[in-house]
VEXDRENTOR-465901 format. One record per residue: z, x, y of N, C-alpha, C in turn; residue number from 1; residue in three letters. Coordinates in Angstrom, 2 decimals. Atoms other than C-alpha are relative to their C-alpha. Example, Ala and Ser with C-alpha at 12.3 -4.5 7.8 and 13.67 -1.06 7.14 Angstrom:
2
+---------+---------+---------+---------+---------+---------+---------+---------+---------+-----+---------+
!      nw !      nu !      nv !     caw !     cau !     cav !      cw !      cu !      cv ! num ! residuo !
+---------+---------+---------+---------+---------+---------+---------+---------+---------+-----+---------+
!    0.00 !    0.89 !   -1.19 !    7.80 !   12.30 !   -4.50 !    0.00 !    0.90 !    1.20 !   1 !     Ala !
!   -0.06 !   -0.82 !   -1.19 !    7.14 !   13.67 !   -1.06 !    0.73 !   -0.77 !    1.09 !   2 !     Ser !
+---------+---------+---------+---------+---------+---------+---------+---------+---------+-----+---------+
This chain:
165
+---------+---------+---------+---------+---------+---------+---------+---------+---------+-----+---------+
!      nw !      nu !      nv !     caw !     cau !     cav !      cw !      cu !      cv ! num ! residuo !
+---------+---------+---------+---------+---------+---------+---------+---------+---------+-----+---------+
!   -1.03 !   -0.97 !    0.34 !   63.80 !  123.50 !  131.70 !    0.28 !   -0.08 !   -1.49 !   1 !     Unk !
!   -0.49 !    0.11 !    1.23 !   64.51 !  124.36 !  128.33 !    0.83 !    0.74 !   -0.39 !   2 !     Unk !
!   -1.60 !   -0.32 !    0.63 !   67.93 !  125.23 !  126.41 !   -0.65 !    0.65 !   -1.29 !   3 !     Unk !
!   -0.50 !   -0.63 !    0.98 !   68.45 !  127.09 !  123.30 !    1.47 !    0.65 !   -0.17 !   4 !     Unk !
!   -1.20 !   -0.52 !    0.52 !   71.66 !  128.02 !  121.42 !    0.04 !    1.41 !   -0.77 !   5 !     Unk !
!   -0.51 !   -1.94 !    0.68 !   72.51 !  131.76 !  120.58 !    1.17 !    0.21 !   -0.76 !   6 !     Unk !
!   -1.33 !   -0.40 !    1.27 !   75.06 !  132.17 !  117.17 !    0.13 !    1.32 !    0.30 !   7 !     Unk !
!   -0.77 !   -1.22 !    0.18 !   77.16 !  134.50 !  117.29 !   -0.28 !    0.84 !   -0.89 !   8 !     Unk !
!   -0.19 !   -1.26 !    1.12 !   76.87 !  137.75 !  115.61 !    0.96 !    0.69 !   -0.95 !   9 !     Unk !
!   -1.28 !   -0.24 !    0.75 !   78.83 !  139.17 !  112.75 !    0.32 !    1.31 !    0.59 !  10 !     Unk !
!    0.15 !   -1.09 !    0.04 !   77.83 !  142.76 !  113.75 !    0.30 !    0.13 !    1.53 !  11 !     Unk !
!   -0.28 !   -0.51 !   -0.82 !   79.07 !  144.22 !  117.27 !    0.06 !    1.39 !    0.35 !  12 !     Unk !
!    0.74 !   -1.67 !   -0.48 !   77.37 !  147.31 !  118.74 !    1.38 !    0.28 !    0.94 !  13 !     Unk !
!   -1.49 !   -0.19 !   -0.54 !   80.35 !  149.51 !  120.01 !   -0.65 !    0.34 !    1.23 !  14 !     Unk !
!    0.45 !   -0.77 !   -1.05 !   80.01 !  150.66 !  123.72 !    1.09 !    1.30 !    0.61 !  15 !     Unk !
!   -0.74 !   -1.16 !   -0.49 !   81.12 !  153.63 !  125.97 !    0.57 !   -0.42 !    1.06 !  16 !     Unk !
!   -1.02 !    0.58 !   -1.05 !   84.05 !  152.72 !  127.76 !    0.30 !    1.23 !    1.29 !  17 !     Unk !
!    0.17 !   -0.67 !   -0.73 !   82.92 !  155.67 !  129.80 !   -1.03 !    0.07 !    1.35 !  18 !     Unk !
!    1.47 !    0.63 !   -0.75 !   80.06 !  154.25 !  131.53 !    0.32 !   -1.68 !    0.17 !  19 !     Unk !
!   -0.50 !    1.20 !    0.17 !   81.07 !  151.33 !  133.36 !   -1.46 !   -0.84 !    0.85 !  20 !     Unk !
!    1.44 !    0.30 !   -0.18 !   77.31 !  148.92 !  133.63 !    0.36 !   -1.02 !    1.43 !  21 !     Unk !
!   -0.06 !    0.50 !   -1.44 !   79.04 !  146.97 !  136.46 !    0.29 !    0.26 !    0.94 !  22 !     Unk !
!   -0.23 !   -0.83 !   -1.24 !   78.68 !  147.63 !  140.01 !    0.74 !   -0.65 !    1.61 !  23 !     Unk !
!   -0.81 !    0.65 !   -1.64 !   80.31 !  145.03 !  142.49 !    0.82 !   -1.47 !   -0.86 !  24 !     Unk !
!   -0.92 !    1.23 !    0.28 !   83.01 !  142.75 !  141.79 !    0.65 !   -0.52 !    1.45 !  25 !     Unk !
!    0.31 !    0.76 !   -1.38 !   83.88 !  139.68 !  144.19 !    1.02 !   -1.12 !   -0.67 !  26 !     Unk !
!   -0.60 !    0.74 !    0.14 !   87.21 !  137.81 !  143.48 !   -0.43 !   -1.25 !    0.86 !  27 !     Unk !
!   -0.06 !    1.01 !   -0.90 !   86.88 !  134.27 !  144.84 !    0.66 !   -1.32 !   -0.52 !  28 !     Unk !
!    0.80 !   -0.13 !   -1.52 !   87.34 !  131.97 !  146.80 !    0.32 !    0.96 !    1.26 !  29 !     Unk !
!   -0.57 !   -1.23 !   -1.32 !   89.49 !  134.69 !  149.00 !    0.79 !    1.01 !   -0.95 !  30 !     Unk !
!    0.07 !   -1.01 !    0.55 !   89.67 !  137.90 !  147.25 !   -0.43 !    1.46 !    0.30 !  31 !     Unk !
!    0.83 !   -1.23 !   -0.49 !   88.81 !  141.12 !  147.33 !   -1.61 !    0.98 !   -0.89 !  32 !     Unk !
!    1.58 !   -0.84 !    0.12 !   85.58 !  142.98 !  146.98 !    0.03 !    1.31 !   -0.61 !  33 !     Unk !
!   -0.09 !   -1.31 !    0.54 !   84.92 !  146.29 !  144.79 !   -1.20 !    0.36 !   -0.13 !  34 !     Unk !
!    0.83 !   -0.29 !   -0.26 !   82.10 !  148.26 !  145.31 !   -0.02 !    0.89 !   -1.68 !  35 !     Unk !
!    0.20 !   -1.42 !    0.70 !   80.70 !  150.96 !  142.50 !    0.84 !    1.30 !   -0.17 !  36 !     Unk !
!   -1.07 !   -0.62 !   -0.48 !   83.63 !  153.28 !  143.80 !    1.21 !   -0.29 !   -0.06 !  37 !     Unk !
!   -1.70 !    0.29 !    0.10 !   86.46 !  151.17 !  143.44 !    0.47 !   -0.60 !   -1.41 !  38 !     Unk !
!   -0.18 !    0.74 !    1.83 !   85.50 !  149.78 !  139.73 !    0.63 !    1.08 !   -0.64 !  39 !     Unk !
!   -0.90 !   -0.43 !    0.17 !   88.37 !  151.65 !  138.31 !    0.54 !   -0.34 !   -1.98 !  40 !     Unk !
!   -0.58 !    0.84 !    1.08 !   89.68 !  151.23 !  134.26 !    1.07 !   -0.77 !    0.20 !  41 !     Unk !
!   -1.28 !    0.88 !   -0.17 !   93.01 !  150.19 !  136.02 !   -0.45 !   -1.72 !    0.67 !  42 !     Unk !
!    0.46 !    1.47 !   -0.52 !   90.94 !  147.50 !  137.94 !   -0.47 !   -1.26 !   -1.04 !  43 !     Unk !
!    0.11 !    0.75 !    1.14 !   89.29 !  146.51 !  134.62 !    1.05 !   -0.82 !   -0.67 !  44 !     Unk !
!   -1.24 !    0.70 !    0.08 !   92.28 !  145.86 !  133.10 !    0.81 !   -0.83 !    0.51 !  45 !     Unk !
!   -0.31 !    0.76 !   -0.51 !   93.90 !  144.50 !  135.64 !   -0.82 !   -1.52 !    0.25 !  46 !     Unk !
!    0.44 !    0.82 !    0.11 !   90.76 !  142.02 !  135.50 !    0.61 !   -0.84 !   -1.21 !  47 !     Unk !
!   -0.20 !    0.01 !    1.34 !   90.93 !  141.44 !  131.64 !    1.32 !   -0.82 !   -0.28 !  48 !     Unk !
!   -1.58 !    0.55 !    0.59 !   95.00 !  140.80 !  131.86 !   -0.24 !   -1.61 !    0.88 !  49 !     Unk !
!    0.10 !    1.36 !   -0.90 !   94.10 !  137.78 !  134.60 !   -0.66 !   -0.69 !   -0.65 !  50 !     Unk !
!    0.74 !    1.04 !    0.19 !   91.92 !  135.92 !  132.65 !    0.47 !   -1.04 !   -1.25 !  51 !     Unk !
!   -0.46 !    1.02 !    0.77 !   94.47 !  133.83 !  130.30 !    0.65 !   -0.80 !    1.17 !  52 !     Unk !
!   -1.16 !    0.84 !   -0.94 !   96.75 !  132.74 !  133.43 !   -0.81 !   -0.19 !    1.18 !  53 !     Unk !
!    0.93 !    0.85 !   -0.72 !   93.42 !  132.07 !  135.57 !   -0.83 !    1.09 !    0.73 !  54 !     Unk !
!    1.00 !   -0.97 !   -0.85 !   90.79 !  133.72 !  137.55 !   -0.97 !   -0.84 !    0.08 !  55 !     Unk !
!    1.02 !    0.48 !   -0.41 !   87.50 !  133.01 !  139.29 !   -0.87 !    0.95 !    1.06 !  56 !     Unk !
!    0.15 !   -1.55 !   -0.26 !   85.47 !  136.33 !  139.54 !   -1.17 !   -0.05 !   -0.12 !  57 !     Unk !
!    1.42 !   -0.05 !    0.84 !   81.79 !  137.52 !  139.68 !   -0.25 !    1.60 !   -0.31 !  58 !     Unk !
!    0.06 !   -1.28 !    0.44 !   81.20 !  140.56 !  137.93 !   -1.64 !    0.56 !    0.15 !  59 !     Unk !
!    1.71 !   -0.16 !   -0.56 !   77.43 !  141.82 !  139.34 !   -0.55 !    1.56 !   -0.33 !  60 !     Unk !
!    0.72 !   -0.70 !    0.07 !   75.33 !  144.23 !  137.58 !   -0.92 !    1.01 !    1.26 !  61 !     Unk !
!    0.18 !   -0.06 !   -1.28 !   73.68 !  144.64 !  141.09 !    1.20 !    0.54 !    0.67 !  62 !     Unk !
!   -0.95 !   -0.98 !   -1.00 !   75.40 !  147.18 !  143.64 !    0.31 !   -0.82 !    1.32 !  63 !     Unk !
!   -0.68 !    1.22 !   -1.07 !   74.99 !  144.35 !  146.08 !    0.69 !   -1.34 !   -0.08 !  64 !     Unk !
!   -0.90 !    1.56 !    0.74 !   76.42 !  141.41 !  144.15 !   -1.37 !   -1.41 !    0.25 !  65 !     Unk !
!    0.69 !    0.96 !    0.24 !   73.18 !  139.49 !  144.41 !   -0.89 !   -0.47 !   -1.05 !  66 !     Unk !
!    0.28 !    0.83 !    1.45 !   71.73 !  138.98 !  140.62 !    0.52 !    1.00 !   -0.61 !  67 !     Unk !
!   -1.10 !   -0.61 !    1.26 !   72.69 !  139.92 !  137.11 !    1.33 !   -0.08 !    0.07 !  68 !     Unk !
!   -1.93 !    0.13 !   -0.25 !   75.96 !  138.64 !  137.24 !    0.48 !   -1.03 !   -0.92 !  69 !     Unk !
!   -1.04 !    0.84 !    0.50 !   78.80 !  136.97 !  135.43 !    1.16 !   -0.69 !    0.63 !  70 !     Unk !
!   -1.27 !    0.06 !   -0.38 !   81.08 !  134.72 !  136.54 !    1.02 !   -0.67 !   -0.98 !  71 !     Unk !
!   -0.77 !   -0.38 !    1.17 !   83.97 !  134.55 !  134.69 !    0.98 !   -1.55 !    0.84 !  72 !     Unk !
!   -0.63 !    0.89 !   -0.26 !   86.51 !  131.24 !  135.22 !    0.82 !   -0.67 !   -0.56 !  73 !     Unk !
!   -0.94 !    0.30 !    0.95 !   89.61 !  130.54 !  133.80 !    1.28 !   -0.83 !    0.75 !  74 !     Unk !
!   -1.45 !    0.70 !   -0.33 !   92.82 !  127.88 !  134.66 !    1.03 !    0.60 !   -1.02 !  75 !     Unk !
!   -0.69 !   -0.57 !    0.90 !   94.61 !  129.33 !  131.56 !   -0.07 !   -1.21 !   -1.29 !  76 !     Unk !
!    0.11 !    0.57 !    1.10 !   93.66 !  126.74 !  129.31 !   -1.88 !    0.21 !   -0.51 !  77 !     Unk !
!    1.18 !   -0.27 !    0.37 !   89.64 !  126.76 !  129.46 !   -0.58 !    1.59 !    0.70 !  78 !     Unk !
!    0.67 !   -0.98 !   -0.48 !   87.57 !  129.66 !  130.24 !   -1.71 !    0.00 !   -0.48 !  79 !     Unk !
!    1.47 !    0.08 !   -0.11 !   83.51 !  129.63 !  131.25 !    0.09 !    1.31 !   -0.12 !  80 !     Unk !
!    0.82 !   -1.54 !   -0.15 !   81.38 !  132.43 !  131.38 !   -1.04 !   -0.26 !    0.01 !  81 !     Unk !
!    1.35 !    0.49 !   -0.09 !   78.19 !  132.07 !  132.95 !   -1.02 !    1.15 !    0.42 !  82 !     Unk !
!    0.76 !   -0.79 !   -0.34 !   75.57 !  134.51 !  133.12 !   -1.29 !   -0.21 !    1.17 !  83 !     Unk !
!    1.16 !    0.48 !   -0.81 !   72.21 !  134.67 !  135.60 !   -0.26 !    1.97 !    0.03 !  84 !     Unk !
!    0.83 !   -1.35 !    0.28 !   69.75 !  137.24 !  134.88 !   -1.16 !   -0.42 !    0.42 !  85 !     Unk !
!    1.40 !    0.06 !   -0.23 !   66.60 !  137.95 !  136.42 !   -0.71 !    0.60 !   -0.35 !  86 !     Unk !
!    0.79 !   -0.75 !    1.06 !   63.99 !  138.90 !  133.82 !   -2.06 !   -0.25 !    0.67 !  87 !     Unk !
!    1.24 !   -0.14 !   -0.74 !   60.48 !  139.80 !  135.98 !   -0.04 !   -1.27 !    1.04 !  88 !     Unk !
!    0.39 !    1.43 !   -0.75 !   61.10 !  136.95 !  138.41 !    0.44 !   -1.37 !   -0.35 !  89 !     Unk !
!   -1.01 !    1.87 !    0.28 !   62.59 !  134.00 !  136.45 !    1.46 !    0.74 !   -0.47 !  90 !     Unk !
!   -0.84 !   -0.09 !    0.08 !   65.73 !  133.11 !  136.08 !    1.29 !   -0.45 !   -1.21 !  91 !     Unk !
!   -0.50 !    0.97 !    0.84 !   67.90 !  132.66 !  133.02 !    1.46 !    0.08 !   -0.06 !  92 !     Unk !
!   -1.71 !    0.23 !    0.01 !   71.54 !  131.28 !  132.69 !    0.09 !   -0.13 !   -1.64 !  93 !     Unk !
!   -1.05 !    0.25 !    1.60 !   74.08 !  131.85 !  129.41 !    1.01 !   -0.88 !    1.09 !  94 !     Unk !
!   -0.58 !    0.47 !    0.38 !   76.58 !  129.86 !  129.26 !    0.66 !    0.10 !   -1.38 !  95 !     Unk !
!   -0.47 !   -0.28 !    1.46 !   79.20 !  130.55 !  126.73 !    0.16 !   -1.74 !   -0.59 !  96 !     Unk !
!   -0.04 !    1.58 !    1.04 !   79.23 !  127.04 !  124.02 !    0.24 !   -0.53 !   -0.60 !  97 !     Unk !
!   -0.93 !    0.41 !    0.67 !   81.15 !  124.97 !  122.56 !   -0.23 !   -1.19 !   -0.97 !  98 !     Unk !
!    0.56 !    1.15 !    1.12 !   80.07 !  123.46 !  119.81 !    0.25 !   -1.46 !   -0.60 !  99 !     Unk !
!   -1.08 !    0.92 !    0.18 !   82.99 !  121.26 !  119.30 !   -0.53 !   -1.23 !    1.19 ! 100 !     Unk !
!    0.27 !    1.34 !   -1.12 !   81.30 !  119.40 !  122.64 !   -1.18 !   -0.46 !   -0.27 ! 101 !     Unk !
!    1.27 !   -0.06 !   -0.16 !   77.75 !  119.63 !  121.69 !   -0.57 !   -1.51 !    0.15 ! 102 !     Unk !
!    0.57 !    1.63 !    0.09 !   77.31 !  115.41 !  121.02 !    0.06 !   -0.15 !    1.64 ! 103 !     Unk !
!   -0.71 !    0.21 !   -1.04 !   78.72 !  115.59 !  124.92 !   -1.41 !   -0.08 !    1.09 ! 104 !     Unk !
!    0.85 !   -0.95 !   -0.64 !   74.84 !  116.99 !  126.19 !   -0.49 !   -1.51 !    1.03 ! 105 !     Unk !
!    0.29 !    1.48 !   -0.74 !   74.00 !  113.16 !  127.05 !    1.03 !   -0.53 !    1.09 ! 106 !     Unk !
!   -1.35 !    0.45 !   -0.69 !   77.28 !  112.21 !  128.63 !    0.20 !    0.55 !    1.72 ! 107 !     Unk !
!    0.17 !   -0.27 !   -1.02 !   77.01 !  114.98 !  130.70 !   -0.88 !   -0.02 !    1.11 ! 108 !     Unk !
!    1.15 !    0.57 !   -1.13 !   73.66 !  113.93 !  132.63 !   -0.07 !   -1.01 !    0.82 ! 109 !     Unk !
!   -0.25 !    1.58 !   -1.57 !   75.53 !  110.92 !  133.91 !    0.75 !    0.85 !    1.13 ! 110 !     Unk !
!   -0.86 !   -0.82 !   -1.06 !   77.65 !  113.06 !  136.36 !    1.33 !   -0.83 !    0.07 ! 111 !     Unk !
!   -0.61 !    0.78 !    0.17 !   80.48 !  111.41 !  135.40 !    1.53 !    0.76 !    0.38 ! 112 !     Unk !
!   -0.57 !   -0.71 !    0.12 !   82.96 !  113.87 !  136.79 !    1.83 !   -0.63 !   -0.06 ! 113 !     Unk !
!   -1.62 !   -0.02 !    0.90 !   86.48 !  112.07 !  135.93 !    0.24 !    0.22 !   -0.87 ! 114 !     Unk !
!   -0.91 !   -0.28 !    1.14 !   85.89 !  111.93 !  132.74 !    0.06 !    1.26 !   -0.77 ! 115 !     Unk !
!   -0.48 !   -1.12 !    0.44 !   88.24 !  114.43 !  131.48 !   -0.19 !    0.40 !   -1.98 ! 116 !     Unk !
!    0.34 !   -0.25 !    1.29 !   86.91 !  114.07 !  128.07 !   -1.58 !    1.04 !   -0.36 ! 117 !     Unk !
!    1.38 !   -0.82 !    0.06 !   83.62 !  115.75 !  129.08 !    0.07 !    1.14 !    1.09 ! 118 !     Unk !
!   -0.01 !   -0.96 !   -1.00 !   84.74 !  117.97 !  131.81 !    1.12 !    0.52 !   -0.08 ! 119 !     Unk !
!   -0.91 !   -0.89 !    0.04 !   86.85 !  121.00 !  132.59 !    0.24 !   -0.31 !    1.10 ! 120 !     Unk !
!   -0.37 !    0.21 !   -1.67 !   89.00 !  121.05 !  135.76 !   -0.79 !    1.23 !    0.61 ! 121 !     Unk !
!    0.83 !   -1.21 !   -0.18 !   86.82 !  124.40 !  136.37 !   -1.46 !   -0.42 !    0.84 ! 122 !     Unk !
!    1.15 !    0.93 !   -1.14 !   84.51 !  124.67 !  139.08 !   -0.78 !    1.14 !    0.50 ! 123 !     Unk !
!    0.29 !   -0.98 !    0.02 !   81.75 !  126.91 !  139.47 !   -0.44 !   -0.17 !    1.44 ! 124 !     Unk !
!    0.30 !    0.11 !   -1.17 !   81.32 !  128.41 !  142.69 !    0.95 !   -0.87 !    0.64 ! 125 !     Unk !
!   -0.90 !    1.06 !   -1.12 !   84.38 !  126.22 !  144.10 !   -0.34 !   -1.02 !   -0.06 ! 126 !     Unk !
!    1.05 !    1.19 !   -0.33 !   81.75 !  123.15 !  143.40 !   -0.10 !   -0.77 !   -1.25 ! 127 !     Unk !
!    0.54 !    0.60 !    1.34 !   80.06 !  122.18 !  140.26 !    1.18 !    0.33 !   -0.81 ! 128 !     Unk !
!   -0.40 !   -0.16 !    1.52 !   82.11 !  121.45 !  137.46 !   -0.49 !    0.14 !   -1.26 ! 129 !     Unk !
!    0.18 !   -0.66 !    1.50 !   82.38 !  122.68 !  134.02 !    0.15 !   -0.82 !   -0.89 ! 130 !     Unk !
!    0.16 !    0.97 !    0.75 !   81.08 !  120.39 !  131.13 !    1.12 !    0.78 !   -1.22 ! 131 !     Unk !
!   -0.89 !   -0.78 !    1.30 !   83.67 !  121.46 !  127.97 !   -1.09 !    0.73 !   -0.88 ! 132 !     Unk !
!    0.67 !   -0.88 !    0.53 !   80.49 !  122.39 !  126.67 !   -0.32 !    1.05 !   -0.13 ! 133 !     Unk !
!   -0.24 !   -1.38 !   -0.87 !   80.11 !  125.66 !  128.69 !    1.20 !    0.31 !    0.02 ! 134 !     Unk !
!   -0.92 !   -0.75 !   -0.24 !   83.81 !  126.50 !  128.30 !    0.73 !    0.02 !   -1.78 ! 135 !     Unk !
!   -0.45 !   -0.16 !    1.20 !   86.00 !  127.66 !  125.52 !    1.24 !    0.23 !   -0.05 ! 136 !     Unk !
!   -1.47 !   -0.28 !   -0.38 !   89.52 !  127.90 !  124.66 !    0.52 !    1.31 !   -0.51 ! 137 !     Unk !
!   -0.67 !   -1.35 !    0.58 !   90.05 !  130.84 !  122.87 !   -0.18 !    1.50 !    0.87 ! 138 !     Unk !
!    0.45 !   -0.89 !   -0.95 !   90.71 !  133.31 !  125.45 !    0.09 !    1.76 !   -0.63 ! 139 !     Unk !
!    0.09 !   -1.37 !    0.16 !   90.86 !  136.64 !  123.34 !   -1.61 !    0.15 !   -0.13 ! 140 !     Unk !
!    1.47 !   -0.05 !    0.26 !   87.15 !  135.82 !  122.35 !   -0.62 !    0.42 !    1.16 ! 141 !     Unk !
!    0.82 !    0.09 !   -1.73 !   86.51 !  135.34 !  126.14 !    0.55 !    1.31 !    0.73 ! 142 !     Unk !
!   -1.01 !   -1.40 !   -0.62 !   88.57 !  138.55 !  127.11 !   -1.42 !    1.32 !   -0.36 ! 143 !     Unk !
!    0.83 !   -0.83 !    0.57 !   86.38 !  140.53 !  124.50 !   -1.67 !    0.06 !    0.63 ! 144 !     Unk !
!    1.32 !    0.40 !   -0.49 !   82.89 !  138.74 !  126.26 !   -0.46 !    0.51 !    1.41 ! 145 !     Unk !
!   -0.45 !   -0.01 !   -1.29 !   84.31 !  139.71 !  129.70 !   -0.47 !    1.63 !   -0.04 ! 146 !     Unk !
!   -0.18 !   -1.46 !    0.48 !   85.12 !  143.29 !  128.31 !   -1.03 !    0.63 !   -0.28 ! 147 !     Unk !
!    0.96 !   -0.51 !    0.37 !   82.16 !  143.89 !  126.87 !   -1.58 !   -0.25 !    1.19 ! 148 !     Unk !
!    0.76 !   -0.59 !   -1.37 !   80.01 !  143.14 !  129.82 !   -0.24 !    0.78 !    1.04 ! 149 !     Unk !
!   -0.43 !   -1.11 !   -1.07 !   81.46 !  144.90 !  132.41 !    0.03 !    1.17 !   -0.52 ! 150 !     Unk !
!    0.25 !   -0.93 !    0.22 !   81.25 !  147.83 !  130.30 !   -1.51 !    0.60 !   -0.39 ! 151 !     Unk !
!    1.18 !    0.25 !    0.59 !   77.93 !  147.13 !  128.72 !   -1.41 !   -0.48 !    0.90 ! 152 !     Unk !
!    0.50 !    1.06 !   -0.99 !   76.33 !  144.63 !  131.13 !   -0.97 !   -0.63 !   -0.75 ! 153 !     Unk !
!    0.92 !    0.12 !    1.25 !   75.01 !  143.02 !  128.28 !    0.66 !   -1.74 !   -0.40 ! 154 !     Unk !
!   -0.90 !    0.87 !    0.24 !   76.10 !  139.20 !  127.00 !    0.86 !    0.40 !   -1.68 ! 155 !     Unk !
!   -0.25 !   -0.63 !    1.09 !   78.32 !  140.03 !  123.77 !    0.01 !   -0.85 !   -0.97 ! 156 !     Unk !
!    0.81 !    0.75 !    1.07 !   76.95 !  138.92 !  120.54 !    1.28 !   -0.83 !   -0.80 ! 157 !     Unk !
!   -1.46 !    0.56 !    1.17 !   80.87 !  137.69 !  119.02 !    0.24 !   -1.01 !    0.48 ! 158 !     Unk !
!   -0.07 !    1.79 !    0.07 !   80.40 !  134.22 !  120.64 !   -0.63 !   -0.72 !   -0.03 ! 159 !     Unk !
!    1.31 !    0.86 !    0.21 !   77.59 !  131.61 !  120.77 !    0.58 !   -0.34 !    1.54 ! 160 !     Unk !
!    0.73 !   -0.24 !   -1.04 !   75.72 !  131.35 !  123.62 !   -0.90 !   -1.31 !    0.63 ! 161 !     Unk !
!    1.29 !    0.73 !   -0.11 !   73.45 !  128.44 !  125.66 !   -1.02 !    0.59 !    1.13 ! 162 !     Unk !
!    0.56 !   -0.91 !   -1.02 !   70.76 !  129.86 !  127.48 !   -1.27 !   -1.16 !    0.09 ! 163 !     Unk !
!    0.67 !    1.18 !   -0.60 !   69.10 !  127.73 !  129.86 !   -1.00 !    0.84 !    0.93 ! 164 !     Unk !
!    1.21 !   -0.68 !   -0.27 !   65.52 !  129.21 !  130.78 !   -0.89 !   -1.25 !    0.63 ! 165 !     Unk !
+---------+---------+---------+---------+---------+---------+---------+---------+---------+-----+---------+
């Protein structure tokens, strides 16, 4: 498996907040479901405003919610964002990255999940936890990353990125 890091861009391609690129959203762990029909700007929003005071959402390119997706994961202090795209058959994960953890990449291969110096209380899928590396605190950045997918379905170039191929 190999990693690479994606810098952020200075430049941000605008999109059409008329054309919305996602097609099934899937609050969890007990939530509700939105099909192509019920993705709504008020629903957007109403996503968007949830994700400083917590959420745990997959936002799916796919009409059935099974690839191209984001899930999005926030307690109100950290917030992930993990991508999974399927490009001809393989599979690659973003991860948004936190540079501030990066010495952490060793630490985290022990599975060391108390310590709270290398881990988020964040849990993907209800399960795996979130290394601080993969999460970030600044949630307007992560609002804007959120925002710009679900409209776009695209990862957005205004944060740095790990993409694990």
């Amino acid at each position: 498996m190999g990693t690479e890091i994606i810098l952020k861009q200075k430049v941000i391609p605008d999109f059409d907040k008329n054309a919305v690129a996602v097609k099934y959203i899937e609050y969890y762990p007990c939530g509700g479901t939105y099909d192509d029909a019920k993705i709504t700007p008020d629903l957007i929003e109403k996503i968007l405003a949830e994700i400083p005071n917590g959420i745990s959402i997959y936002l799916c390119l796919d009409p059935d919610g099974e690839c191209d997706f984001m899930e999005v994961l926030s307690d109100g202090e950290w917030l992930s964002i993990g991508c999974l795209f399927d490009k001809d058959g393989e599979f690659h994960n973003y991860y948004t990255y936190n540079a501030t953890y990066a010495n952490t990449a060793e630490e985290i291969e022990k599975f060391n999940y108390s310590d709270r110096s290398i881990w988020t209380t964040l849990e993907s899928g209800g399960q795996s936890p979130i290394p601080k590396m993969e999460a970030i605190t600044d949630m307007e950045i992560g609002i804007k990353a959120v925002e710009y997918f679900i409209w776009k379905g695209e990862l957005y170039p205004g944060i740095d990125w790990m993409h694990q191929f």
